[in-house]
C-alpha positions as CSV (number, residue, x, y, z in Angstrom):
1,X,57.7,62.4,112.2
2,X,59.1,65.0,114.3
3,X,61.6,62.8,115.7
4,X,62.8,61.9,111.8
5,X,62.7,66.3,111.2
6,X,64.9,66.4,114.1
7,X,67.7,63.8,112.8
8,X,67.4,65.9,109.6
9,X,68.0,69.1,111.3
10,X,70.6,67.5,113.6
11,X,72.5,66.2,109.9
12,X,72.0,69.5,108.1
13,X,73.5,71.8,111.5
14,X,76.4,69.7,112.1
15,X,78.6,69.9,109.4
16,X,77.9,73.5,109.3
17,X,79.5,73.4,112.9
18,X,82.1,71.3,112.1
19,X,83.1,73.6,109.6
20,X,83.7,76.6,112.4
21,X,86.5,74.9,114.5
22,X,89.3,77.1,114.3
23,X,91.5,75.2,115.4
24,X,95.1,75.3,114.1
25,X,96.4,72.0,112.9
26,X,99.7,70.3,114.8
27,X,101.7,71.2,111.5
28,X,101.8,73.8,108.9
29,X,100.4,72.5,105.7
30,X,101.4,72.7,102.3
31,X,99.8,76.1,100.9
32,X,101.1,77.7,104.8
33,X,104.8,76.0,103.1
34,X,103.9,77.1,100.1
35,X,103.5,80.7,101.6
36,X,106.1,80.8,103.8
37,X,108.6,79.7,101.3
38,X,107.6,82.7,98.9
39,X,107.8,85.1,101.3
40,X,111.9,84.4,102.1
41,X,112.0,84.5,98.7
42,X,110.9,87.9,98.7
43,X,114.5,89.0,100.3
44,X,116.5,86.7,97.7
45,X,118.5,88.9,95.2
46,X,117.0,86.6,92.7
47,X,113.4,87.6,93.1
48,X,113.4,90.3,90.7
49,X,114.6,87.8,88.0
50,X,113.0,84.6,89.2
51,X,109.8,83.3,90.7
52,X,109.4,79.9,92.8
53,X,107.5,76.9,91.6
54,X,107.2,73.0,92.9
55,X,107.6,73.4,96.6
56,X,107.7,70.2,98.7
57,X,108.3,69.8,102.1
58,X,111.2,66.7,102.5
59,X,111.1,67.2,106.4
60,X,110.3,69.1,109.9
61,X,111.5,69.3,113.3
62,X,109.3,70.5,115.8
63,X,111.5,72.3,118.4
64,X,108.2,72.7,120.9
65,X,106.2,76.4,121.8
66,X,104.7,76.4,118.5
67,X,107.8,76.6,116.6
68,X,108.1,74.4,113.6
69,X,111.4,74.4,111.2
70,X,110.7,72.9,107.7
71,X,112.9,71.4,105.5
72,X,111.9,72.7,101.6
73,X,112.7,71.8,98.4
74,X,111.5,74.3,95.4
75,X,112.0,75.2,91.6
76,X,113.5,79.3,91.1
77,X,112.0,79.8,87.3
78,X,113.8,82.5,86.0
79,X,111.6,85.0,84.4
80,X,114.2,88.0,82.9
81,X,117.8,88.0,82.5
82,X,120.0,90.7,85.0
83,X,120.8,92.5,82.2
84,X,117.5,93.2,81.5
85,X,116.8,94.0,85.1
86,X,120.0,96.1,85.0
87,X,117.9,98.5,82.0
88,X,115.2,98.8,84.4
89,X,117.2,100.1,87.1
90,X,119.0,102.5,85.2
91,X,115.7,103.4,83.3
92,X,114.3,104.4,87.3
93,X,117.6,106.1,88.4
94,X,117.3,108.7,85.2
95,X,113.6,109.2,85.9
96,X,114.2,109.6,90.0
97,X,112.6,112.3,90.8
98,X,112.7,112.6,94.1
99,X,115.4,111.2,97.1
100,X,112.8,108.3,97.6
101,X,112.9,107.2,94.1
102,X,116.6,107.7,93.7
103,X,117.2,105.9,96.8
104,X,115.0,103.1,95.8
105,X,116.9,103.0,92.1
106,X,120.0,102.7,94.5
107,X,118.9,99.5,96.3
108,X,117.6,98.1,92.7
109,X,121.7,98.8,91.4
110,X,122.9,96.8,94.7
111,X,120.7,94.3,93.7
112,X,122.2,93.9,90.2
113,X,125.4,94.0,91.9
114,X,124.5,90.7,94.1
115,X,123.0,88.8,91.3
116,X,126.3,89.3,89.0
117,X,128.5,88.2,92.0
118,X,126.1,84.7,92.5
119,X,125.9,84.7,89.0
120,X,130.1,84.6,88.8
121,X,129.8,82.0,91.8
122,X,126.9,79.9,91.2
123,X,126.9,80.2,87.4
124,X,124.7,82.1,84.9
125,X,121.1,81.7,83.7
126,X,119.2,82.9,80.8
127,X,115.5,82.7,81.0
128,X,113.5,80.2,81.6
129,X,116.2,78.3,83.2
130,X,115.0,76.0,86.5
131,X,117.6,75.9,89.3
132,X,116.9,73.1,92.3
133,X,116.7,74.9,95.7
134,X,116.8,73.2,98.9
135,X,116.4,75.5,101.9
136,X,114.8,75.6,105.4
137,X,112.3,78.1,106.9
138,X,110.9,78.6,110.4
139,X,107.0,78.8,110.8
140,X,105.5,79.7,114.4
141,X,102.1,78.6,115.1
142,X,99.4,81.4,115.6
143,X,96.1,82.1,116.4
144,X,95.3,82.3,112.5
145,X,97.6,79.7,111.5
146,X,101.3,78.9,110.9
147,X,103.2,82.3,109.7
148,X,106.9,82.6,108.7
149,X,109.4,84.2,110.6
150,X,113.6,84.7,110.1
């Protein structure tokens, strides 16, 4: 009997163990992709108007020291047009009150000003629009995990 309460203790601890390797895996997975890809979004002139959606890995290299460049495809969704971005930012610039906010608004207007020039190269949206995005990103392996870096 006690060796048959020792098997049962021995099944019952060991996945509970199992569960604590911290170990980070070989290769960033999809939600660390998934992650990383929405944070370079982040610095996109498009990600006041847009949001990402559907992102796939199609491919990595591994260049060695915990360095892994990933080769993404993704879905920008876009959520406002720039003209109604362009009513926000003016909106902010009349209600600056402060340098910080009226240096903010002024970051907001440059913004506007990048979208309308892609917009004049890569054509113009309306909203709801999907555009196909293929892009790569560089992930560095870390003690928590696999993190994004420019």
């Amino acid at each position: 009997m006690q060796r048959f309460a020792r098997i049962f203790a021995f099944l019952l601890i060991f996945p509970a163990l199992a569960g604590c390797n911290n170990d980070v895996k070989a290769e960033p997975g999809p939600d660390e992709i998934t992650t990383a890809v929405i944070e370079r979004f982040r610095n996109d002139p498009y990600a006041r108007v847009a949001h990402v959606e559907n992102v796939h890995k199609t491919n990595s290299v591994s260049t060695g020291d915990g360095v892994v460049t990933v080769m993404v495809s993704y879905d920008m969704v876009f959520d406002r047009s720039i003209s109604e971005f362009a009513d926000d930012v003016v909106k902010q610039g009349k209600q600056a009150e402060n340098l910080d906010a009226a240096g903010a608004a002024a970051r907001d207007a440059v913004d506007v000003l990048k979208m309308k020039m892609l917009a004049l190269k890569e054509g113009g949206f309306t909203v709801g629009d999907r555009r196909g995005v293929s892009n790569e990103i560089r992930l560095v392996k870390s003690e928590k995990g696999w993190i994004y870096r420019p």
